[in-house]
C-alpha positions as CSV (number, residue, x, y, z in Angstrom):
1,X,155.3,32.4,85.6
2,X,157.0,31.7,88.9
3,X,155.8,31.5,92.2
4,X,156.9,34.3,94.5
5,X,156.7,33.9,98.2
6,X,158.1,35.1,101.4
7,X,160.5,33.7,103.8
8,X,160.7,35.3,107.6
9,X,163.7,34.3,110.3
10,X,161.1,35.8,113.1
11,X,163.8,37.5,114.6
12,X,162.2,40.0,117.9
13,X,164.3,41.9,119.8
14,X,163.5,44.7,122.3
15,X,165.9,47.6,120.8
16,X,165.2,50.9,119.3
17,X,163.1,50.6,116.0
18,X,161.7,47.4,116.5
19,X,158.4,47.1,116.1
20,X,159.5,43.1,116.9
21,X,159.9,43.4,120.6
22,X,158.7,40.1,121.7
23,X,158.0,36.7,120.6
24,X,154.3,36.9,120.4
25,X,154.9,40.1,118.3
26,X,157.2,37.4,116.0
27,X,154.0,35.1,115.9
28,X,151.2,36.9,115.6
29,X,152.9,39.2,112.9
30,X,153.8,36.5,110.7
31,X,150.4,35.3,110.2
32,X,149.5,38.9,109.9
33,X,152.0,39.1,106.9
34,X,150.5,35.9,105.7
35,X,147.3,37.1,105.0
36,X,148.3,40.3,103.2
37,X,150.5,38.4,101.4
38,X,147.5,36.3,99.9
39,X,145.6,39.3,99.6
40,X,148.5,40.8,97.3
41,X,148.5,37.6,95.1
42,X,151.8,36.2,96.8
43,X,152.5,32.2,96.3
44,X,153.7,31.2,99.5
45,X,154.7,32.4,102.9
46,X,157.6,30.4,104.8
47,X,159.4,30.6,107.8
48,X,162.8,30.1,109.2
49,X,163.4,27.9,112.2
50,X,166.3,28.5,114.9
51,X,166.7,27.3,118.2
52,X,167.9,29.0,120.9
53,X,167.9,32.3,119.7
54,X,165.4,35.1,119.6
55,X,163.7,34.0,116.7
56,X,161.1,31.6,115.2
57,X,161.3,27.8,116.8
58,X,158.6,25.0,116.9
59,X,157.3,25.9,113.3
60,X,153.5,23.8,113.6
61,X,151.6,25.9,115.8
62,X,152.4,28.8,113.8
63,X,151.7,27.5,110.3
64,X,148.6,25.6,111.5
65,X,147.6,29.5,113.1
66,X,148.5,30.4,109.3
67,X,146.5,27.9,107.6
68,X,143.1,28.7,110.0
69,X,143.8,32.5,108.8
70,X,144.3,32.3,104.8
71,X,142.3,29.9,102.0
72,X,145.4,30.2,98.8
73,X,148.7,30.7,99.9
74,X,151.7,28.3,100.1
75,X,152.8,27.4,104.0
76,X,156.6,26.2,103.8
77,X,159.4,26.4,106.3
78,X,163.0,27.4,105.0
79,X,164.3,24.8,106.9
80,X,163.5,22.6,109.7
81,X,166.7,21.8,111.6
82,X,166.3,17.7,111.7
83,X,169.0,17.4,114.2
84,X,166.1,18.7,116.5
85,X,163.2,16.5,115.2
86,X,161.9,13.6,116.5
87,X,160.3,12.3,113.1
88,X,157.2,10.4,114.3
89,X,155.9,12.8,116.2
90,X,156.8,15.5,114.1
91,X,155.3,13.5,111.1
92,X,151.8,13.4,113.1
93,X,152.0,17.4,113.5
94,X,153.1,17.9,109.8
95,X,150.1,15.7,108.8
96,X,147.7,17.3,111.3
97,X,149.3,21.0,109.3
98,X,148.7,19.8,106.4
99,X,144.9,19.0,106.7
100,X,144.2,22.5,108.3
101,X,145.5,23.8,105.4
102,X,143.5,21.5,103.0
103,X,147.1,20.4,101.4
104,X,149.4,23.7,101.2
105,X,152.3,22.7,103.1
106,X,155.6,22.9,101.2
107,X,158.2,21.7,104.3
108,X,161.7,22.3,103.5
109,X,164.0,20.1,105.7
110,X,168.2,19.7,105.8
111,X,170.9,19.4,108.3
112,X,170.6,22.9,109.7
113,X,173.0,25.9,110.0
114,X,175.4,26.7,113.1
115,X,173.3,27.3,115.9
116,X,173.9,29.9,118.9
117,X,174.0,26.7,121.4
118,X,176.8,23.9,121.4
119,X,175.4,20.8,120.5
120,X,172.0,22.1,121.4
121,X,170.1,18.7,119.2
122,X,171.7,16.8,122.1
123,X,169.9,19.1,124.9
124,X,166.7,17.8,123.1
125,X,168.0,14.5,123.6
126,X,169.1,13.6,119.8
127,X,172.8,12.4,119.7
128,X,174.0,10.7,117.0
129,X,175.1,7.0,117.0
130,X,178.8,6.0,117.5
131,X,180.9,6.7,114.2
132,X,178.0,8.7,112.8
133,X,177.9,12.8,112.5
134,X,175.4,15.0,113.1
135,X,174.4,15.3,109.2
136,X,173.9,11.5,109.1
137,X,171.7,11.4,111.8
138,X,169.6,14.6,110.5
139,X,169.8,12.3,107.5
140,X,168.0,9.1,109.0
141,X,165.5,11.3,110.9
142,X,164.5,13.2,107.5
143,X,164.2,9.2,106.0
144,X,162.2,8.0,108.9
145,X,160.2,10.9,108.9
146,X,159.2,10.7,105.2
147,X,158.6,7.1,105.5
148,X,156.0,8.1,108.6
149,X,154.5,10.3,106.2
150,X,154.5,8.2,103.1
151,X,152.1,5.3,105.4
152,X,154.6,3.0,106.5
153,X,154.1,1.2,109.4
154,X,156.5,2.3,112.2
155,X,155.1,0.4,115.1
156,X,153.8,-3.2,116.4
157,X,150.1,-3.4,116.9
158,X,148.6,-4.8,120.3
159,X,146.6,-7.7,119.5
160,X,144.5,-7.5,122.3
161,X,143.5,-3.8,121.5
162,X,143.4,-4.2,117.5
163,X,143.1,-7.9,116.9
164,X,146.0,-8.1,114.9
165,X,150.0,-7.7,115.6
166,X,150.7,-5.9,112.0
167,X,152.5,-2.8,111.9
168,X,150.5,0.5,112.7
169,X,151.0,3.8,110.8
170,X,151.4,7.0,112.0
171,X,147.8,8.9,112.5
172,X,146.7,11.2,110.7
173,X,147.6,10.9,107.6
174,X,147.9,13.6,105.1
175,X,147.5,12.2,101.2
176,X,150.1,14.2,99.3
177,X,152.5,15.9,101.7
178,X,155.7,13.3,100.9
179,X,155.6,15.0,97.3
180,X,155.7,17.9,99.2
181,X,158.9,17.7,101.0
182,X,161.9,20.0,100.2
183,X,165.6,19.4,100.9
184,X,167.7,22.9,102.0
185,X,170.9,22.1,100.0
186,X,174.0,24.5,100.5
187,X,176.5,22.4,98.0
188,X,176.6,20.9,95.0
189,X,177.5,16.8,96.5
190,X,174.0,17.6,98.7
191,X,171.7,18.6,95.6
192,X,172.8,15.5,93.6
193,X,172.0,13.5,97.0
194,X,168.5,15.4,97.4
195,X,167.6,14.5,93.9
196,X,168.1,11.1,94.1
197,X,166.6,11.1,97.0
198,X,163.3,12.6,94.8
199,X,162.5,15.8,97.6
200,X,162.1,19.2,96.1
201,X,165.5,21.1,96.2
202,X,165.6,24.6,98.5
203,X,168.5,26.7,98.0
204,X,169.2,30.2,100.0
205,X,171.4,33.1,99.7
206,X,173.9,30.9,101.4
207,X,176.4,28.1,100.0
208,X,178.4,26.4,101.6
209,X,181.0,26.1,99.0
210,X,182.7,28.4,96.8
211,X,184.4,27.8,93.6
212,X,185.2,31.8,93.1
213,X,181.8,32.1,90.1
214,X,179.1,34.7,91.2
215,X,176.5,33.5,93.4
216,X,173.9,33.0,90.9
217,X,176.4,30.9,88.6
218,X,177.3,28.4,91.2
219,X,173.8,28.0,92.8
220,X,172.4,27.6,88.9
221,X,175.2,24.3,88.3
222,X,173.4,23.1,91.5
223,X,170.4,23.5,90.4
224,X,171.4,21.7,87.2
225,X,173.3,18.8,89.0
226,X,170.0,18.3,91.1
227,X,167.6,17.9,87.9
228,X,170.0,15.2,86.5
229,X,170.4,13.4,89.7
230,X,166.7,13.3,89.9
231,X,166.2,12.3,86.1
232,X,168.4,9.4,86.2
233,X,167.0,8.0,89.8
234,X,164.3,7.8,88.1
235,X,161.5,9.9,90.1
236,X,158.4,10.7,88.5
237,X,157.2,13.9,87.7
238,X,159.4,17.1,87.7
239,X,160.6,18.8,91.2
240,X,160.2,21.6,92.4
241,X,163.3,24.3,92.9
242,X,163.1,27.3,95.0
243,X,166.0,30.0,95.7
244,X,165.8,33.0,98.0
245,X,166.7,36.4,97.4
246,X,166.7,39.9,99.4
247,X,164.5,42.0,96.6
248,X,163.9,45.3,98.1
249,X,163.0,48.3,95.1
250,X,163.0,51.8,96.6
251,X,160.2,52.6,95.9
252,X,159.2,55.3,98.5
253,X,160.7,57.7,100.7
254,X,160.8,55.2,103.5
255,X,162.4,52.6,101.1
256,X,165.2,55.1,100.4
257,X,165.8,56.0,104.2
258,X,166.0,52.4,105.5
259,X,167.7,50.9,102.3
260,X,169.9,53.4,100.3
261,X,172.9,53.2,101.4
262,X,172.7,49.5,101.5
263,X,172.5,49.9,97.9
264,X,175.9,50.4,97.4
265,X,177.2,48.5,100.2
266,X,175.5,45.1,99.6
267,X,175.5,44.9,96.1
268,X,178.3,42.1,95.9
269,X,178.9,38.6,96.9
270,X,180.6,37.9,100.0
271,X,182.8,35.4,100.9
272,X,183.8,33.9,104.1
273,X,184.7,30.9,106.7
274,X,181.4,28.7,108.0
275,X,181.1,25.8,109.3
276,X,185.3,25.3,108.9
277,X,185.0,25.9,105.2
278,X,184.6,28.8,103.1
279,X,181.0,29.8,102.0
280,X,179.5,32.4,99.5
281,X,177.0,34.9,100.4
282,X,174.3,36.2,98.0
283,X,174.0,39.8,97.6
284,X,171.2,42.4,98.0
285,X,169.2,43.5,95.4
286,X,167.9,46.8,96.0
287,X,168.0,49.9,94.2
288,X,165.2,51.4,91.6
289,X,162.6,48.6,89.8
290,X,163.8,49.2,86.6
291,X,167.9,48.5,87.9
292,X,166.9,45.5,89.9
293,X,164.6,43.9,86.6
294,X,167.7,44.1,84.8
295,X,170.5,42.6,87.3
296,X,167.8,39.9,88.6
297,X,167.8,39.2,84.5
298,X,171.2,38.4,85.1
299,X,170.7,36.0,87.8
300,X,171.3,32.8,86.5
301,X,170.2,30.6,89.7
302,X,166.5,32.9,89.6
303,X,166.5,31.9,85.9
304,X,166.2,28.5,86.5
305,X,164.3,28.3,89.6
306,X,160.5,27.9,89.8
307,X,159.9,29.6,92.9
308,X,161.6,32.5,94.2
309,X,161.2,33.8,98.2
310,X,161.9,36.7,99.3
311,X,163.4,37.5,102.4
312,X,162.1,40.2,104.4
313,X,163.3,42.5,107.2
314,X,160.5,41.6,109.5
315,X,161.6,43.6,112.7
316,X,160.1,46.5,110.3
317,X,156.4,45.3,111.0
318,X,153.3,44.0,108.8
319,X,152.5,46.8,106.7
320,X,156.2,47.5,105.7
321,X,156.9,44.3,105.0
322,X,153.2,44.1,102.6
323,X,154.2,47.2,100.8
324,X,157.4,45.8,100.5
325,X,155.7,42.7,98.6
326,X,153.4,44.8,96.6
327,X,156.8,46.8,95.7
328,X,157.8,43.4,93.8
329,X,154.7,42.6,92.5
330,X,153.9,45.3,91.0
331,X,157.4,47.0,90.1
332,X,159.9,44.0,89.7
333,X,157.8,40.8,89.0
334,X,156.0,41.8,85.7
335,X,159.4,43.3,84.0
336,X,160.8,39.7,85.1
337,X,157.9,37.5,83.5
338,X,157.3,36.4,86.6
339,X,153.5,38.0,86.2
């Protein structure tokens, strides 16, 4: 059985058919979602972070608004931008998260995607050290930041406060959430590093490499190169790997009028130029249940993945987006042997 969840880029805009006009509309909706998502039986729910854009930012506030709201569920982000973080104090907010939520947080973490603003990690005051890029330093802020929330101690006690001048950890902490970390990996070189690196691997309906095999192929032989980097690092256990997907069965009338003709128009990867590079875009799956059961049999990157989450058009409001979920729950899921 895999776990199903929900990911939401937040995106609120004031324009015709939005029913996402503001950003407190963006918040307040996504915990919303979150609780009828647990009422439907959904896994998780996770959210996208962006900066400098209309859309979800500063992701702890809103998952620890989340956690108050639902008992179950899986609370994840799909990804933090590190470039952004500052990892101690963002290790005492994850921790603070996590013990709301009585241990649910699944945080995935990588370098980030192009952002609307340039160089907008140095406006936060984060530039990288001479000879370093960008990913490096997202790189050491991730390693600093799991260290923070593995107990390690980060800074020098004051003896005349603590009687001691040992090393003091970050407070709270939160037993648990360093198994729970995820690494948003877009190529093959970056899931053999995030398995040696023993984090959970997250991979979306974006690479940022492309070899000319389908989508599903080329995200499956990461998928596989991550398991063996992580088997012969030696990590205990078995990690966890989660892909995303846009899932949307027309199901009703209202399906059929806002997805249709994207049935035929989306139903093929895309390739194009990111980042200076080519990338490869996962398509759409929509059409009827019994259609999308059997290409989603197909896919060989869902195959292998333990989690799948769903991305979902959330300028379209709560209750669309639930019976959107239900749709795949009850229609597509079961068919799958996901249920």
């Amino acid at each position: 059985m895999k776990k199903i969840g929900f990911l939401s880029f937040g995106h609120y805009q004031a324009v015709p058919g939005s029913l996402v006009r503001t950003a407190a509309d963006a918040l307040l909706q996504t915990v919303e979602l979150a609780v009828a998502a647990e009422e439907l039986g959904v896994d998780g729910a996770s959210v996208r972070v962006h900066h400098f854009a209309p859309q979800l930012a500063s992701p702890f506030p809103l998952l620890a608004a989340m956690a108050a709201r639902t008992s179950r569920i899986e609370l994840g982000t799909g990804v933090i931008d590190m470039r952004y973080e500052n990892p101690l104090y963002m290790a005492e907010e994850a921790a603070i998260t996590d013990l709301i939520s009585n241990g649910r947080l699944q945080l995935g973490l990588s370098r980030g995607s192009p952002e609307t603003a340039l160089r907008g990690a140095e406006a936060f005051g984060h530039v990288p050290a001479p000879g370093t890029s960008d990913a490096d330093d997202a790189r050491e802020r991730t390693a600093q930041f799991r260290r923070a929330i593995s107990g390690a101690g980060v800074a020098a006690a004051n003896p005349q406060l603590t009687g001691h001048s040992n090393l003091l950890a970050i407070q709270p902490q939160s037993p648990g959430l360093a198994e729970r970390i995820w690494w948003g990996s877009g190529t093959r070189a970056t899931a053999k590093w995030t398995g040696e690196q023993g984090m959970n691997l997250m991979s979306s309906t974006l690479l940022t490499e492309d070899t000319g095999a389908d989508f599903g192929d080329l995200q499956a032989e990461q998928i596989a190169i991550f398991r063996q980097a992580w088997a012969d690092a030696g990590h205990p256990g078995t990690p966890r790997v989660s892909v995303s997907r846009s899932i949307m069965p027309l199901v009703t009338e209202q399906d059929r009028r806002y997805f249709g003709l994207r049935a035929q128009a989306d139903n093929r990867d895309q390739v194009g130029h990111l980042d200076g590079g080519l990338a490869r875009f996962g398509k759409s799956y929509i059409g009827e249940p019994d259609v999308l059961v059997e290409q989603l049999a197909q896919d060989a990157a869902v195959h292998a993945a333990d989690t799948v989450l769903l991305t979902v058009p959330n300028q379209l409001g709560v209750d669309y987006n639930a019976q959107l979920l239900d749709s795949v729950m009850r229609h597509v899921a079961p068919g799958l042997g996901w249920r």
